[in-house]
N, C-alpha and C positions, 0 to 999 in steps of 0.2 A: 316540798309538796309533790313534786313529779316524781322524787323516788319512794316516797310512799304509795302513790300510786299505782306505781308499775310493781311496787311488792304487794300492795293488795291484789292485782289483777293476775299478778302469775301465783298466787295463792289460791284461786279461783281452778287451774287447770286439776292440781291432782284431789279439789274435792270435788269435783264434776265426776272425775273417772271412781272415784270410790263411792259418788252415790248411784252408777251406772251401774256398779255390781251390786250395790243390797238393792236396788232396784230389779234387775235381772233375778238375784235369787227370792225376792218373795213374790216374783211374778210365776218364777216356776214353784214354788212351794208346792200349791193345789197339786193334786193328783190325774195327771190328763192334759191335754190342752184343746181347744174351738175340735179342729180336728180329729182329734181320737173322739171325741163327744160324739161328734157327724158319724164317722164310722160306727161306732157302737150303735150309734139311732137304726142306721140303713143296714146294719144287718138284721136288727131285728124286725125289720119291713122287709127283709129279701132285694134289696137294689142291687146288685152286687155293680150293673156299669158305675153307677157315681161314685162306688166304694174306691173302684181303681182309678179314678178321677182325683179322689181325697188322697190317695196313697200317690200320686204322682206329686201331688203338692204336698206331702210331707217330707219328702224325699227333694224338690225342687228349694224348697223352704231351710232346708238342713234340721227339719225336725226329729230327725232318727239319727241324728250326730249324740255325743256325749256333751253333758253343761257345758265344758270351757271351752270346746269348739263352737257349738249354739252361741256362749256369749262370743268370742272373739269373732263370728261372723256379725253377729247383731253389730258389734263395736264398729267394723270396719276393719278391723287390724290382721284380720285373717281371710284371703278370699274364699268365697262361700260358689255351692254349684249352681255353674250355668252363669260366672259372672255375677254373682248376687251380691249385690255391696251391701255396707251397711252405713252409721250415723255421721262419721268422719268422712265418706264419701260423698255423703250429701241425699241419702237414701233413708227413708224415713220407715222403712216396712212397708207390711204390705197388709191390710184390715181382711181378715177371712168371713167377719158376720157380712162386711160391705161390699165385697168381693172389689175393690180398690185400693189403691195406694192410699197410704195415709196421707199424704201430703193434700189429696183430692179429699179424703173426709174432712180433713183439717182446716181446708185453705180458707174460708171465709170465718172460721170459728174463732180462730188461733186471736184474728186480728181484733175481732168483737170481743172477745175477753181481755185481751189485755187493757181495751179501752175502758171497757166496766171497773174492773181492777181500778183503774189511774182513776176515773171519775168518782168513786166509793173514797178510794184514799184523800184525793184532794176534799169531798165533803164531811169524812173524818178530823182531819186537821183546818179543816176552814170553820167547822162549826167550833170543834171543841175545845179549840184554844183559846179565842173568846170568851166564849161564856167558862172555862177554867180560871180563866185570869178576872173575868170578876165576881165568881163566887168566892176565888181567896181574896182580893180585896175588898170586899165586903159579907164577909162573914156574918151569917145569919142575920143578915136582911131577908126579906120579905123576898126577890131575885133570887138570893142563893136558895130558901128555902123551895120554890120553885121549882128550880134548875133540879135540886138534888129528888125531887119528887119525880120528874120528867127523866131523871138517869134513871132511878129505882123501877120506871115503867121501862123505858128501855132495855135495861138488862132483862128483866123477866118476860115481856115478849119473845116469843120467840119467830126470827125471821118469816118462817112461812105464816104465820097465824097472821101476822105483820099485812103482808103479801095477798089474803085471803081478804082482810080485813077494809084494804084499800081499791081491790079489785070491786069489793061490794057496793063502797059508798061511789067510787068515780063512776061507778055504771047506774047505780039510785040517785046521785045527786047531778051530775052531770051526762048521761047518760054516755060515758068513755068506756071503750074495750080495751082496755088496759092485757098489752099481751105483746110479747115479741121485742124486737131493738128495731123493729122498720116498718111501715106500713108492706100490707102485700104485695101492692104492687110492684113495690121496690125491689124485692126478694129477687135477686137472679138478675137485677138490673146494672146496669155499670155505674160505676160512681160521678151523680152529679149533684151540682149544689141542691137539688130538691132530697134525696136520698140523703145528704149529707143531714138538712134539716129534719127530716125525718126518724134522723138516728138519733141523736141531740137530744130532742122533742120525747124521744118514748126510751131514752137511758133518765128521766127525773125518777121516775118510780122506783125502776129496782138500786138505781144509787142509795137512794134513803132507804129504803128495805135493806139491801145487805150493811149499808153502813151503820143502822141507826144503834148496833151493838155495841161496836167499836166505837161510835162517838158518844154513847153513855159511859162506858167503863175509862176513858181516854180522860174525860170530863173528871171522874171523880179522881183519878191517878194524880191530872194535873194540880188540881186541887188541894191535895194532897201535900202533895211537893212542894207548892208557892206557899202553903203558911207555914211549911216549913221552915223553908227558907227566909218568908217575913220577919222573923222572930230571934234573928239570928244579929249581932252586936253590928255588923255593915251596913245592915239596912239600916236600922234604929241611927246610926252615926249621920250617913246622905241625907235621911228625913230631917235631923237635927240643925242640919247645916244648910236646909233651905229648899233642898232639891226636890222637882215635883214630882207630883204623885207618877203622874204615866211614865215621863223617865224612868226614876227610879226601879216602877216595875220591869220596865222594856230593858233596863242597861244592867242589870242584875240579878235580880231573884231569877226573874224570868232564862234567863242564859244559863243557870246552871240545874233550875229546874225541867227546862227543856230536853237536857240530853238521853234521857232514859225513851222518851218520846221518837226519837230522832233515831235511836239504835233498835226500835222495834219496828222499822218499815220494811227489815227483811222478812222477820216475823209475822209481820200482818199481812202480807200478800199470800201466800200458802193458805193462811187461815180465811182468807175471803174466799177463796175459789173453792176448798174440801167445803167450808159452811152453808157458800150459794147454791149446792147442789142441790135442794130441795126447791131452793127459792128459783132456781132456773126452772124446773120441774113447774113449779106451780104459773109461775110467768109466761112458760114458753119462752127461754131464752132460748139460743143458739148460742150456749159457751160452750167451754169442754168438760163442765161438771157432769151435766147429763150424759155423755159421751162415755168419759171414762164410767160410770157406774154402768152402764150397758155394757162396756169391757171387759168389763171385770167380772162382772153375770155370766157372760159368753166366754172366758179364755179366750178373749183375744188379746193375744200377747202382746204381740210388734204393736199394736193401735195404745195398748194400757200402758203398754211401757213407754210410747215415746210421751204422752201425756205426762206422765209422773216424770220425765227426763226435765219437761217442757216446765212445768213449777218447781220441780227442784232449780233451774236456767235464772226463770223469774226469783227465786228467793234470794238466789248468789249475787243477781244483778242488786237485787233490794238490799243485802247486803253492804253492798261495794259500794253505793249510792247514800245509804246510811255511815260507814267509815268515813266517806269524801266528806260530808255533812260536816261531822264529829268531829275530823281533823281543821277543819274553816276553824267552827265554833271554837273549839277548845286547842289549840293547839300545843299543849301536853300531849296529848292525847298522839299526833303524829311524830312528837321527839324525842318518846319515851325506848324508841328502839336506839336511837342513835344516842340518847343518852345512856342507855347499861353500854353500848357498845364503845364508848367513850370510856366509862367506868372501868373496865375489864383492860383496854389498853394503859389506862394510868395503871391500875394496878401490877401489871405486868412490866412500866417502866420501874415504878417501887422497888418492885420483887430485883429487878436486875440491877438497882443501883445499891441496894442491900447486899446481892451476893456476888455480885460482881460478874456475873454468870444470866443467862437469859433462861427465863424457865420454858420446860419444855411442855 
């Protein structure tokens, strides 16, 4: 399992850096960047001081370099002017709408998203494995037919209406200002157990808002799956022979209808945070949904690119968290390299005790 590991994980370096350049190239795609926008505004206002302000930062920036020097400076792998590091240095850019570092745009956001993310995922699969597992063991009951009613609203909702929808009743029925990941006062505060509870406290909303898609469609997939698998001469035989209902589901069906589930949690992390972008919008989150769609309005490069660096990061890790899973669960699944690789050397002994001669 450790050398599977370590060959998942250095699999991980050269698709980081190949999603660093189609990142890089479709960020420069647009025509222009934050910058040349500015300049074009203030000359046609006559500013001409801030003009040579902006032209000192394009030039500071290495924006009047050519692409592959622009990327190997962004990279880090090339030093840039005036000391200008990049991602491998530990330098994140520099936000020209915010006139800061990104790391200072970043720093409180980075960490509230990824906890949204994890809170969504854990109520993805806490709800919808449950009720998966007993809508296929009791097929069209009165529950399943429920359940599948409750997915079919789920799917066709769409997050923001979701969002709109719940903000009305907790403010009509309970009179709650459903808005934000903290009370305000806490905003800007240092972290203490009262802030802690206050984050807690106001991440229930948008968990089930972003999640409630994911855990309808997850719901009917599982579903799916397990009468698949119900119906299949194994199970029929363990029922046969005395074994119980929850067992049997937990030690079989379930295990092999699980892993399709399990290799989509690279998958779903991308897809939550591109989705939540409106649902932050409408909530008032503080993730980087909103963030990068302001970035990418503005060409602001260094800020849009390290974001899109930042879930491509998250999907690699969801990735490599999803393999670890897959390889526990099933383990074919981790010895199927070392099994061709096994394969190839007998054959190789074959070949050389056949011609007497080692093939080359």
């Amino acid at each position: 399992m450790l050398a599977y590991t370590l060959k998942r994980i250095l699999t991980m370096v050269p698709t980081l850096l190949a999603a660093s350049i189609l990142i890089f190239i479709i960020i420069e795609l647009p025509e222009g960047d934050y910058i040349s926008n500015q300049i074009a505004y203030l000359r046609s206002t006559g500013e001409q001081s801030s003009i040579e302000k902006l032209l000192y930062l394009r030039s500071e920036f290495a924006l009047d370099r050519p692409f592959w020097q622009r990327y190997l400076i962004w990279l880090g792998a090339m030093p840039g002017p005036s000391g200008f590091n990049g991602l491998l240095q530990g330098y994140w850019g520099w936000s020209f709408e915010h006139q800061r570092p990104v790391i200072e745009v970043l720093g409180s956001t980075l960490p509230l998203t990824i906890l949204l993310n994890f809170s969504s995922m854990i109520f993805i699969y806490a709800v919808a494995f449950p009720i998966g597992i007993y809508s296929a063991a009791r097929q069209y009951s009165w529950g399943d037919h429920g359940f599948t009613l409750l997915g079919y609203i789920g799917l066709a909702t769409p997050n923001f209406l979701l969002a709109l929808l719940m903000m009305y009743f907790a403010n009509r029925w309970f009179g709650l200002s459903i808005g934000g990941l903290m009370a305000p006062q806490f905003i800007g505060a240092p972290l203490s157990l009262e802030k802690v509870g206050s984050i807690l406290s106001h991440l229930i909303i948008p968990t089930i808002v972003i999640g409630t898609s994911g855990t309808a469609a997850m719901i009917r997939r599982l579903r799916a799956n397990m009468l698949g698998e119900l119906r299949r001469h194994y199970v029929i035989t363990a029922r046969a022979k005395g074994m119980g209902e929850t067992a049997l589901l937990i030690k079989y069906p379930l295990r092999v209808a699980v892993n399709p589930f399990i290799a989509d949690i690279g998958n779903l992390i991308p897809s939550m945070v591109s989705g939540s972008v409106i649902v932050s919008v409408v909530l008032n989150l503080p993730t980087v949904g909103p963030v990068l769609l302001s970035a990418l309005k503005s060409q602001d490069q260094f800020l849009s690119a390290f974001i899109l660096m930042f879930i491509s990061s998250l999907t690699l890790i969801g990735m490599l968290i999803s393999d670890l899973l897959l390889g526990l669960l099933d383990p074919r699944i981790r010895k199927v390299g070392f099994k061709f690789k096994r394969s190839n050397n007998q054959l190789s002994s074959h070949r050389e005790d056949n011609n007497g001669v080692s093939p080359k």
